[in-house]
RODO-2510 file (C-alpha; in nm, 4 decimals, decimal comma):
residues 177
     n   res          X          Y          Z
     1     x    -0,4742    -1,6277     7,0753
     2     x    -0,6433    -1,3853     7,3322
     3     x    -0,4362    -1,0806     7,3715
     4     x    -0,3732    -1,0588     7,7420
     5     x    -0,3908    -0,7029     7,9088
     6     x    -0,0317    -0,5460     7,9450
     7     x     0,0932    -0,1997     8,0108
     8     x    -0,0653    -0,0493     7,6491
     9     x    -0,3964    -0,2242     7,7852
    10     x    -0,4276    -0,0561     8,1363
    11     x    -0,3043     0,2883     7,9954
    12     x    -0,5467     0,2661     7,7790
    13     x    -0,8198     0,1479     8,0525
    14     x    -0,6975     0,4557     8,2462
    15     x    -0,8792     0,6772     7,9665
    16     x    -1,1936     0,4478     7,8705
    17     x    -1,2938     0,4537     8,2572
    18     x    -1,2477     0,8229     8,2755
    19     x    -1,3717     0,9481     7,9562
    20     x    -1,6368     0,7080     7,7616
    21     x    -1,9666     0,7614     7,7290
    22     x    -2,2580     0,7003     7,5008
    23     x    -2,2881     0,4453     7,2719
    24     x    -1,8761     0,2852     7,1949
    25     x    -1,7472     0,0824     6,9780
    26     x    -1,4173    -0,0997     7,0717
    27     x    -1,2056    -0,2235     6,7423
    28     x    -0,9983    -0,5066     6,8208
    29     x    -1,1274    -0,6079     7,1375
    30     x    -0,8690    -0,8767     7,2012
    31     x    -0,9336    -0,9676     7,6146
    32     x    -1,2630    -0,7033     7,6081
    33     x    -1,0613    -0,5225     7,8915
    34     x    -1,1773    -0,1694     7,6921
    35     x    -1,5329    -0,3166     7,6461
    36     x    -1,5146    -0,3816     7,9779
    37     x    -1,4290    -0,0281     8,0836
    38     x    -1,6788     0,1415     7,8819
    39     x    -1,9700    -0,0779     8,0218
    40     x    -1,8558     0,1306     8,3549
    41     x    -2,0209     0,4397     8,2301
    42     x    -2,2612     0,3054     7,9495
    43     x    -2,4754    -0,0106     7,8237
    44     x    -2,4278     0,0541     7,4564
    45     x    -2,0898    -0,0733     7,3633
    46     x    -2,0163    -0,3339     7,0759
    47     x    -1,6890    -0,4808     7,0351
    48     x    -1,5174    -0,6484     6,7454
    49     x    -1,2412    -0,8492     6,6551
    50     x    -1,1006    -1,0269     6,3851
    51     x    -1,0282    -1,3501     6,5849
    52     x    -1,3646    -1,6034     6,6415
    53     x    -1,1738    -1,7295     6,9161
    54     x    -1,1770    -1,4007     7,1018
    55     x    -1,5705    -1,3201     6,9870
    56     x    -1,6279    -1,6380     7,1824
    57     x    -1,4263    -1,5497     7,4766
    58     x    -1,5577    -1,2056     7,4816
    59     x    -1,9255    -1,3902     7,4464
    60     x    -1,8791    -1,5494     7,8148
    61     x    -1,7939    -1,2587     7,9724
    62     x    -2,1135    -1,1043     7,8498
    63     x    -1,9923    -0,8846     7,5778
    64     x    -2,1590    -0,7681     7,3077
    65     x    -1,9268    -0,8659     7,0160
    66     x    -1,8751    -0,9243     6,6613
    67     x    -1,6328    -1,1075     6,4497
    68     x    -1,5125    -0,8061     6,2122
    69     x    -1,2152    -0,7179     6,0339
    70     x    -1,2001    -0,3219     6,1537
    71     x    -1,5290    -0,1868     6,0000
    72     x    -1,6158    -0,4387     5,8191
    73     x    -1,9336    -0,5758     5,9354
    74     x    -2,0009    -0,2649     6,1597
    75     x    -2,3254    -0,0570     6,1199
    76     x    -2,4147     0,2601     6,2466
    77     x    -2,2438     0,5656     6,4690
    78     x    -2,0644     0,5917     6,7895
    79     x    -1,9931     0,8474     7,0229
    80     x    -1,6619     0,6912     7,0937
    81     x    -1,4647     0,4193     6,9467
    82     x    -1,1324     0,3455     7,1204
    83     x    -0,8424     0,1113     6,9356
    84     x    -0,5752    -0,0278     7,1393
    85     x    -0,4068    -0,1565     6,7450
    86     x    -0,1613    -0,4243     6,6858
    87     x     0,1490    -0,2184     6,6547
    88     x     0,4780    -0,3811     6,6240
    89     x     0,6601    -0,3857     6,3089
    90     x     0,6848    -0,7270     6,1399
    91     x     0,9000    -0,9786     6,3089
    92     x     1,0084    -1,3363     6,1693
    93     x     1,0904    -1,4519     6,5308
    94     x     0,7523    -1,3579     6,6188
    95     x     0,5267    -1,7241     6,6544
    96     x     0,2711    -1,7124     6,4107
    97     x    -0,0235    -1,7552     6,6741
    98     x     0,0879    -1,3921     6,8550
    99     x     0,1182    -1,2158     6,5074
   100     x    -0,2578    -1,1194     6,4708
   101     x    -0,2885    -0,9686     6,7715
   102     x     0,0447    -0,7758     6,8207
   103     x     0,1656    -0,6793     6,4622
   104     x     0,0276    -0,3893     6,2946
   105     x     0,1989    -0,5286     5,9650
   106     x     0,5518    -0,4534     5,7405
   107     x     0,6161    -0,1421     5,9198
   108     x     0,3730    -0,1617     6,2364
   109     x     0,1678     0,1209     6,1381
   110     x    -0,0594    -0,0489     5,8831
   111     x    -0,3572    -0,1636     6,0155
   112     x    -0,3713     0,1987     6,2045
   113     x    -0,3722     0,3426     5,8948
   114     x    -0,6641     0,1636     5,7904
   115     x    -0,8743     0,2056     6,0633
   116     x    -0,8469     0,5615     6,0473
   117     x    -0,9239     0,5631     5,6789
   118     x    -1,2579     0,4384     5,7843
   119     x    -1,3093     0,5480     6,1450
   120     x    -1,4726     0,8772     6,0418
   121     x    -1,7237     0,7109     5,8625
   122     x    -1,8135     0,5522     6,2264
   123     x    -1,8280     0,8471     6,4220
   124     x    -2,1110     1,0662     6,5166
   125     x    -2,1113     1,4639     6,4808
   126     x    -1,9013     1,5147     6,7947
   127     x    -1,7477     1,1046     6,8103
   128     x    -1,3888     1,1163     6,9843
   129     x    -1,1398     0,8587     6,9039
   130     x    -0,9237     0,7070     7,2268
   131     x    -0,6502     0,5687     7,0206
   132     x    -0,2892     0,3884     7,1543
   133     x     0,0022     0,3933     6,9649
   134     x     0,3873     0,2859     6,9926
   135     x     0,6747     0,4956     6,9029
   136     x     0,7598     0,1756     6,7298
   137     x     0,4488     0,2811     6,5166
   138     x     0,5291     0,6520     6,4084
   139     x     0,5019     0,9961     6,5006
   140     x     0,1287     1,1265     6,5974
   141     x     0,1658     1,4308     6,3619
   142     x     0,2532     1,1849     6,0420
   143     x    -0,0429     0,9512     6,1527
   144     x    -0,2901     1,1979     6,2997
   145     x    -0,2367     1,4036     6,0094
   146     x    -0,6050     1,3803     5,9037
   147     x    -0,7698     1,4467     6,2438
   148     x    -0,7584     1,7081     6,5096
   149     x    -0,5746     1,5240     6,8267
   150     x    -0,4264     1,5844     7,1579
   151     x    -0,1959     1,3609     7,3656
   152     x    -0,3134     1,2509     7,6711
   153     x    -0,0211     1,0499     7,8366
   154     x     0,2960     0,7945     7,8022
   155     x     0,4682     0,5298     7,9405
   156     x     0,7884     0,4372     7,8585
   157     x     0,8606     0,0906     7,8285
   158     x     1,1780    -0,1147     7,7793
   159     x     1,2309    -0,0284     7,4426
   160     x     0,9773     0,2541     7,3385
   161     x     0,7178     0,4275     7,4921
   162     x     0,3192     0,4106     7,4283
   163     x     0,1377     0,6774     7,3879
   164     x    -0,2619     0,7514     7,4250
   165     x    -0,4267     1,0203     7,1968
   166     x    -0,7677     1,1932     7,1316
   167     x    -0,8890     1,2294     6,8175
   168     x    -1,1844     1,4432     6,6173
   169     x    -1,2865     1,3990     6,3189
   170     x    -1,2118     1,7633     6,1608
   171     x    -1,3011     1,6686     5,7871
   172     x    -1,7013     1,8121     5,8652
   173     x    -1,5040     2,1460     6,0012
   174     x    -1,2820     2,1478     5,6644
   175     x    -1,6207     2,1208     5,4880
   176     x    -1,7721     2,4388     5,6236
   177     x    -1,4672     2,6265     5,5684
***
């Protein structure tokens, strides 16, 4: 299934367009809408996505894009990588086919959790992190916990409101401490 842009997709736009620069990487690419965006102000942008279906959709609109799980076949360092996650909690009425692409596991916040495990890893000196989250998800301070962040902006939705952050890696700042 190909995620199709909704309301956490053009926030998150909003904030590629204006911001991203450099060489990006955009983690769970789903449509390529970010990918997209970021090809507005640069040329080097890989995507990646756990589904082959949306590697080869992403390959006809002329995307440059992986089949990865996260990090997992990603090399190098990026001056940005932004992460519009799956993010709802886990739902039995959801249909299987929508479930990769929209739940973020048990308690939503899962695969977020992993990503920023290993985003630092990805990010050069002075890489930023454009990063979307639900309040279905959690509470920035609890997730963001490891990273220096600011809110940029929220939209409230029927029944919770998404919310786009910057993060910096601060562990090389803890380091010289």
């Amino acid at each position: 299934m190909i995620y199709e842009p909704r309301e956490d997709s053009f926030l998150l736009e909003k904030y590629v367009k204006k911001l991203v620069s450099g060489k990006v990487l955009d983690v769970g690419t789903g449509s390529g809408i970010q990918a997209l965006a970021a090809l507005e102000n640069t040329e080097e942008v890989l995507a990646v996505d756990i589904s082959e279906e949306v590697v080869e959709f992403c390959k006809k609109k002329n995307i440059n894009v992986i089949q990865s799980d996260l990090f997992e076949n990603v090399e190098g360092k990026f001056d940005w990588i932004v992460f519009n996650p799956p993010y709802l909690p886990e739902d039995d009425r959801e249909p299987e086919d929508s479930r990769l692409a929209t739940t973020g596991g048990k308690k939503g916040d899962e695969i977020l959790k992993r990503f920023l495990v290993d985003a630092r890893k990805y990010l050069n000196e002075k890489g930023k992190i454009l990063v979307l989250i639900s309040t279905l998800t959690g509470k920035a301070e609890n997730l963001f916990k490891d990273y220096s962040w600011k809110f940029l902006e929220k939209e409230n939705l029927f029944m919770e409101d998404i919310e786009v952050y910057l993060l910096q890696n601060i562990f090389k700042f803890l380091i010289e401490i």
